[in-house]
C-alpha positions as CSV (number, residue, x, y, z in Angstrom):
1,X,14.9,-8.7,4.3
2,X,15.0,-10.2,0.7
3,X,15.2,-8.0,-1.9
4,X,12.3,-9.2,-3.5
5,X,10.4,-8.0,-0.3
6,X,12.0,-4.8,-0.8
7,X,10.9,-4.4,-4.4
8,X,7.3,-5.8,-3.7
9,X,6.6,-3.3,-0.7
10,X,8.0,-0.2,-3.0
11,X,5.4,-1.3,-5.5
12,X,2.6,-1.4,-2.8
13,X,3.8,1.9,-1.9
14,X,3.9,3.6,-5.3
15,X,0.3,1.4,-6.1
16,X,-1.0,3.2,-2.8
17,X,0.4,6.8,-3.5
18,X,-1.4,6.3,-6.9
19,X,-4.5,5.3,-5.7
20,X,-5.1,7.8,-3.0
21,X,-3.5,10.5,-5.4
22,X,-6.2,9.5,-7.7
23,X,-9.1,9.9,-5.0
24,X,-7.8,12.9,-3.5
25,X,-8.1,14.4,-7.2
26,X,-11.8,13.2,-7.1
27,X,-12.6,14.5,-3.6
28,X,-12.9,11.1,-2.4
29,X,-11.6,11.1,1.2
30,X,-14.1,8.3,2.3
31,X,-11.4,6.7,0.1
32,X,-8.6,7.7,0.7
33,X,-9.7,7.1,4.2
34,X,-9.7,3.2,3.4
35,X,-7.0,3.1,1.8
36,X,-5.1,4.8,4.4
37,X,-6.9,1.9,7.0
38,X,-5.6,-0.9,4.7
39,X,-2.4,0.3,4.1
40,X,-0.7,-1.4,6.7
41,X,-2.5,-4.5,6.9
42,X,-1.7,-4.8,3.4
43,X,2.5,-4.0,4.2
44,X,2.3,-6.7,7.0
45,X,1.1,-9.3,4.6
46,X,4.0,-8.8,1.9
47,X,6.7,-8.8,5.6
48,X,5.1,-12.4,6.5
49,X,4.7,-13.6,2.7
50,X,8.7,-13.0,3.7
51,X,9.2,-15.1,6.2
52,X,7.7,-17.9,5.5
């Protein structure tokens, strides 16, 4: 994996934590609830930005 993969999916990761930090502190769990759902989908499209 290229290190610029790495980088980009700690980023998503820290953006994420961030984000569902930030809804959890508003009692937003229909959000944090999508963000959980789009979390992946959103991983798996920085792994094939990778290899192609």
């Amino acid at each position: 994996m290229k290190d610029a993969t790495v980088r980009r999916l700690q980023e998503l990761e820290e953006e994420y934590a961030f984000a569902v930090n930030a809804a959890i502190g508003e009692n937003r769990d229909d959000l944090v609830d999508e963000l959980a759902a789009e979390y992946p989908d959103a991983a798996l499209a920085v792994l094939r930005s990778d290899a192609a």
